[in-house]
C-alpha positions as CSV (number, residue, x, y, z in Angstrom):
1,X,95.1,91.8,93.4
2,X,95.9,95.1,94.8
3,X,95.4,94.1,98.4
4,X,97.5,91.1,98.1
5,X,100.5,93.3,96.6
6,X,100.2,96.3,98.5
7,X,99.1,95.5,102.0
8,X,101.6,94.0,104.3
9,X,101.1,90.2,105.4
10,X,100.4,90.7,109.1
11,X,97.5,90.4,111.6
12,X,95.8,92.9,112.1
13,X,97.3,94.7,115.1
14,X,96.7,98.8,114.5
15,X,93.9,98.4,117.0
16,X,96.2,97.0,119.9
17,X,98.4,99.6,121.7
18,X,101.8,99.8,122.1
19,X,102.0,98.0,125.4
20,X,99.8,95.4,124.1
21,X,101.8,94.6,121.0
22,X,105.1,94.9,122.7
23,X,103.3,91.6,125.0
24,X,102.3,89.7,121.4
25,X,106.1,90.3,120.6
26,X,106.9,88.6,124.2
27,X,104.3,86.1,123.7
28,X,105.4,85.0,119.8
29,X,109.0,84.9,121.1
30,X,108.4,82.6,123.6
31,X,106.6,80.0,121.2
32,X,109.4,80.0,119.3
33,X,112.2,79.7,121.5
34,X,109.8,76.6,123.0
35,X,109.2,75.6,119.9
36,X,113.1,75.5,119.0
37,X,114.2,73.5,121.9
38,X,111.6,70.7,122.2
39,X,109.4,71.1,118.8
40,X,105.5,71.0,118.9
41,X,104.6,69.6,122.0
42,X,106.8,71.7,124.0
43,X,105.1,74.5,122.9
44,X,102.7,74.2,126.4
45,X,100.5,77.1,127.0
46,X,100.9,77.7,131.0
47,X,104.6,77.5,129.6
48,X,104.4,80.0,127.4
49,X,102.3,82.4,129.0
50,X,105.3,82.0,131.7
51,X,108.4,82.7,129.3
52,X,106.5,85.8,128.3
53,X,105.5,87.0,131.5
54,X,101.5,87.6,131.1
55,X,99.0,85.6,132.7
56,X,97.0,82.4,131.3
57,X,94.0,84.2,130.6
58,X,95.3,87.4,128.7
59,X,98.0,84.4,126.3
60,X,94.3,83.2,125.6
61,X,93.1,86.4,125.1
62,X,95.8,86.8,122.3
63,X,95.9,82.9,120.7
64,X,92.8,81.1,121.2
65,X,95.0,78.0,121.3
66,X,98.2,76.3,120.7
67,X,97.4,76.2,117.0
68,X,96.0,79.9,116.8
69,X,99.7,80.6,118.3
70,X,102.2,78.6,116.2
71,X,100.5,79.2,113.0
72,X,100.8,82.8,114.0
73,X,104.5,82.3,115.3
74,X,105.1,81.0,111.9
75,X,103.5,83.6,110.1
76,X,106.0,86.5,112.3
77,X,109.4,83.8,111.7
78,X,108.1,84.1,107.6
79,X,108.1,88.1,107.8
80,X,111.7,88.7,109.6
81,X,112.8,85.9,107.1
82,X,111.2,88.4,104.5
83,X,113.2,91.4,105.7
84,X,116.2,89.1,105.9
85,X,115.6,88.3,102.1
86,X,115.3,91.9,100.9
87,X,118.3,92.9,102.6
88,X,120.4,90.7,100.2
89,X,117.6,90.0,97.3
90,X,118.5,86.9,95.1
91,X,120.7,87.3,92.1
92,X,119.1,85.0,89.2
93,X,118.8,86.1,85.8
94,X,115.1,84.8,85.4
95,X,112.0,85.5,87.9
96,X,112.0,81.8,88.0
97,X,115.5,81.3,89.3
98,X,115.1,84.5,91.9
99,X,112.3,82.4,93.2
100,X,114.0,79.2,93.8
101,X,117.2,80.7,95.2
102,X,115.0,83.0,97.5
103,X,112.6,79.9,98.4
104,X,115.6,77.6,98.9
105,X,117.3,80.1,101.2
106,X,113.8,80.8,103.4
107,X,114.4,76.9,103.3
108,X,118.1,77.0,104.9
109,X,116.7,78.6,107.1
110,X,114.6,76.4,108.7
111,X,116.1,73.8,108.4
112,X,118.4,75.7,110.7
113,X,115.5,75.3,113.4
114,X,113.8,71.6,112.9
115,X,112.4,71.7,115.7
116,X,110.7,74.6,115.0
117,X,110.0,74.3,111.7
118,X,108.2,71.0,112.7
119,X,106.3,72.8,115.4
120,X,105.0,75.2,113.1
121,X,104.1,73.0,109.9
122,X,102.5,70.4,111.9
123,X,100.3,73.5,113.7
124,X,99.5,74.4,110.1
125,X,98.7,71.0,109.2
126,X,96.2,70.7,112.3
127,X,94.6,74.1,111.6
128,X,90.6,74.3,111.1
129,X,88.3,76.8,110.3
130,X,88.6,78.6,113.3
131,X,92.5,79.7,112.5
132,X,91.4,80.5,109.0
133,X,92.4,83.9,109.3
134,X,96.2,83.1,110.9
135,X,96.2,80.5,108.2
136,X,95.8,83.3,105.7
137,X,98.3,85.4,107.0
138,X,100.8,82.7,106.3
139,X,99.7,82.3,102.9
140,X,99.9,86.5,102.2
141,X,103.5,86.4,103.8
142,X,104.2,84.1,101.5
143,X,103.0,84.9,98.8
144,X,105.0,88.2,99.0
145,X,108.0,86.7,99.5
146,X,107.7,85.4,96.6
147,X,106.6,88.2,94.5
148,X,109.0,90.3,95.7
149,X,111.5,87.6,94.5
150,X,109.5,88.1,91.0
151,X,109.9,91.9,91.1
152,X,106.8,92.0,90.9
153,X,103.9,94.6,92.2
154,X,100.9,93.9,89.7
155,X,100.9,90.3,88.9
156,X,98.2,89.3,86.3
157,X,95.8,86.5,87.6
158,X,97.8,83.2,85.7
159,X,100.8,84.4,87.5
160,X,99.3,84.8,91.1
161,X,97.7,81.2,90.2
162,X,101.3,80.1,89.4
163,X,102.8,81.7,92.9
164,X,99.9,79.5,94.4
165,X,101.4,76.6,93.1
166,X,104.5,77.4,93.9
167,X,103.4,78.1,97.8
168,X,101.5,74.5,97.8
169,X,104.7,72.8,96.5
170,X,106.9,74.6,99.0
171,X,105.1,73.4,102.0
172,X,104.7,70.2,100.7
173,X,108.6,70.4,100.5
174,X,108.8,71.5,103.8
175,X,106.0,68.5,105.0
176,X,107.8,65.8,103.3
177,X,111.1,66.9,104.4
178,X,110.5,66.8,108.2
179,X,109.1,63.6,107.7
180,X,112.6,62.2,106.3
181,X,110.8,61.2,102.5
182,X,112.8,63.5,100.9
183,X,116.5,64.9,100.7
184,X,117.3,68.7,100.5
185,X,118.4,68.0,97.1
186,X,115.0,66.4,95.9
187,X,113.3,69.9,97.4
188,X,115.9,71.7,95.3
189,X,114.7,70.1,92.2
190,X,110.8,70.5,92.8
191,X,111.2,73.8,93.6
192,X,113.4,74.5,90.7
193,X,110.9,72.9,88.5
194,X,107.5,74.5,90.0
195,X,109.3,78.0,89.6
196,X,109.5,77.4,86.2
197,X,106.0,78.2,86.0
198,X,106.6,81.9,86.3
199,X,108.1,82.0,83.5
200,X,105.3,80.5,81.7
201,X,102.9,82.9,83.0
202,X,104.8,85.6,82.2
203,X,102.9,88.1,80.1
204,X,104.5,88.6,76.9
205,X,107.1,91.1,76.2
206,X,107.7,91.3,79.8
């Protein structure tokens, strides 16, 4: 519980040096601005490695594969949308309406960027074991989004269950979205009504 609340929701990259994460930053950025202009499948590793200036082998070095890198590129667009969000945090009266507003703006956002957004869920989607730990990383960033949006440091185990339902619903939203079965105001409402589970879980008095 600690670790999920304390730690920040990022590979683990104290072991790289300066140089070498200034080239992940290249590399990220250039998935992304691939990503943005022709969605998934323009996201083409000899491209990539290209745009970011760093040879085939050390990208590979980095991302084991296209999916290793847009589930990871996702995971860095979810933590500058994070420092976007605290910068101006949401202004509901309840946790469960801080939630929604901040999920539904982390939303806007991407739907800013369809193709990316596409590029990234669909990586997700595709993701086996073998990205398991990028794959977490999205789910920590995530998940502190939205406890921050809580106000929230120590949640108690049936409200980190709730924020897990929450996070399943929201890519869901996301999933069904980019497919064109659902309107942004039918995300609106499921996410408004999965929020409401904070409140449930809330411990009393609080």
């Amino acid at each position: 519980m600690d670790k999920v609340a304390a730690n920040p929701a990022r590979p683990v990259t104290s072991s790289l040096t300066e140089r070498q994460e200034a080239r992940r930053r290249r590399i990220l950025h250039a998935s992304a601005q691939l990503a943005s202009r022709g969605g998934f499948d323009a996201v083409q590793m000899r491209e990539v490695a290209e745009s970011s200036q760093v040879a085939l082998g050390t990208l590979y070095r980095y991302f084991p594969s296209k999916i290793h890198l847009l589930v990871a590129t996702m995971q860095d667009q979810l933590e500058h949308m994070h420092g976007t969000l605290r910068k101006k945090p949401p202004a509901g009266d309840t946790a469960a309406e801080r939630v929604a507003e901040t999920l539904m703006r982390a939303f806007r956002a991407l739907q800013r960027e369809p193709h990316l957004a596409d590029a990234m869920v669909r990586a997700l989607t595709f993701a086996d074991r073998s990205v398991s730990p990028e794959v977490d990383q999205v789910s920590r960033q995530t998940t502190l989004i939205i406890l921050d949006a809580m106000g929230q440091e120590n949640p108690t185990p049936a409200q980190l269950s709730a924020v897990r339902v929450i996070e399943h619903t929201w890519h869901s939203a996301l999933i069904t979205w980019l497919s064109g079965r659902a309107s942004i105001a039918q995300v609106k409402i499921d996410i408004e009504t999965v929020c409401r589970l904070i409140d449930l879980t809330a411990p009393e008095g609080a």
